[in-house]
C-alpha positions in Angstrom: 89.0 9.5 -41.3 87.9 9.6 -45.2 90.0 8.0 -47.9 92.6 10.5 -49.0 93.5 11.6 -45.6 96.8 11.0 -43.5 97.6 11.7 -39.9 100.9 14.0 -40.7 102.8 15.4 -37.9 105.4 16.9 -39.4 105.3 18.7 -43.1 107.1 17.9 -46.2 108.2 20.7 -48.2 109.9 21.0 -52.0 112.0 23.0 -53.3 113.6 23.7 -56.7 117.2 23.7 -57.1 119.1 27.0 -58.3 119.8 25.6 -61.5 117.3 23.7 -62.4 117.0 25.3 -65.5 120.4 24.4 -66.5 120.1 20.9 -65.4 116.7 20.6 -67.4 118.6 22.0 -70.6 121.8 19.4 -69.8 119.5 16.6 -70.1 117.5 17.6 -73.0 121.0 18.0 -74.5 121.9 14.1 -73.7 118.9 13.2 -76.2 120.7 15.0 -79.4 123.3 13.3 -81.0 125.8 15.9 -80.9 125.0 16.3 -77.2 125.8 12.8 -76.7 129.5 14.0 -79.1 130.2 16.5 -76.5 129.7 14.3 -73.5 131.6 11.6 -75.1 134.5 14.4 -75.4 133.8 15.6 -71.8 134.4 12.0 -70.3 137.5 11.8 -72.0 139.0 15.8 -69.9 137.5 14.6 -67.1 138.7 11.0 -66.6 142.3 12.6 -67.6 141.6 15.8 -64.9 140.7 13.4 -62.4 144.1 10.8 -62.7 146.2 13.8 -62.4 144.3 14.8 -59.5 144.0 11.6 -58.0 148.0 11.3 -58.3 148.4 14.9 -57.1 146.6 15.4 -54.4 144.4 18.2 -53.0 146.3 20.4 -51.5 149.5 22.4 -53.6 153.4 20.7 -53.5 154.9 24.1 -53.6 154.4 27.6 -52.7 153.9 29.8 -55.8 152.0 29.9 -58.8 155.1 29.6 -61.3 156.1 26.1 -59.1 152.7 24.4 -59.0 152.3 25.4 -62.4 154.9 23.3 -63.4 154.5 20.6 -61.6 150.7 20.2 -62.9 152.4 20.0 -66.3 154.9 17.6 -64.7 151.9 15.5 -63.8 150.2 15.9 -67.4 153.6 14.6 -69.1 153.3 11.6 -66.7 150.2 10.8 -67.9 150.4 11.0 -71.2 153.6 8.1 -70.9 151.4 6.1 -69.2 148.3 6.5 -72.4 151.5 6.0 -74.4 152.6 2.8 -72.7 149.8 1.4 -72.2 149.0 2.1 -76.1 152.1 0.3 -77.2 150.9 -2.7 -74.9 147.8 -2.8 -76.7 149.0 -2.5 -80.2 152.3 -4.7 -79.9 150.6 -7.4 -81.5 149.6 -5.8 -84.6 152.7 -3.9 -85.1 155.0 -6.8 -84.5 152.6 -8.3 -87.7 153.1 -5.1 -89.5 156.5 -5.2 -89.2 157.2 -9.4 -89.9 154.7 -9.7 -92.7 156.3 -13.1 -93.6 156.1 -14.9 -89.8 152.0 -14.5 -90.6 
């Protein structure tokens, strides 16, 4: 056998995905800095998209557009009390210090 050479029995073979030519231009986006803005943004939906799915489920409550509909809203009022809440935890500190200038 001469250098270079490999006993194969079974073949390899590549292929290119459907989109590669999307996924090329996604990551040559990632290297500008207002596609870096836009993912930031993106993150943002998507981590809020995936709670209310998470707490929802994968399958429909009810049967009906008009029902589901509202409940999804439902879900998206829930979560924005819970940004809220946990907001006010976060801040307590320097609004109780707004609001008492004289105990600092």
């Amino acid at each position: 056998m001469s250098p270079g050479q490999t006993h194969q029995k079974h073949l390899c073979s590549i292929s290119i995905h459907p989109d590669e030519s999307l996924l090329v231009e996604l990551r040559e986006r990632q290297t500008t800095e207002s596609g870096r803005a836009k993912l930031r943004e993106r993150v943002s939906v998507e981590h809020t998209l995936a709670h209310i799915s998470q707490w929802q489920g994968d399958q429909a409550r009810y049967i009906g557009l008009r029902k589901n509909l509202f409940d999804l809203r439902r879900m998206a009022v829930v979560h924005n009390l819970h940004v809220l809440a946990r907001m006010s935890e976060t801040h307590a500190g320097e609004i109780s210090h707004l609001t008492n200038p004289q105990s600092a």
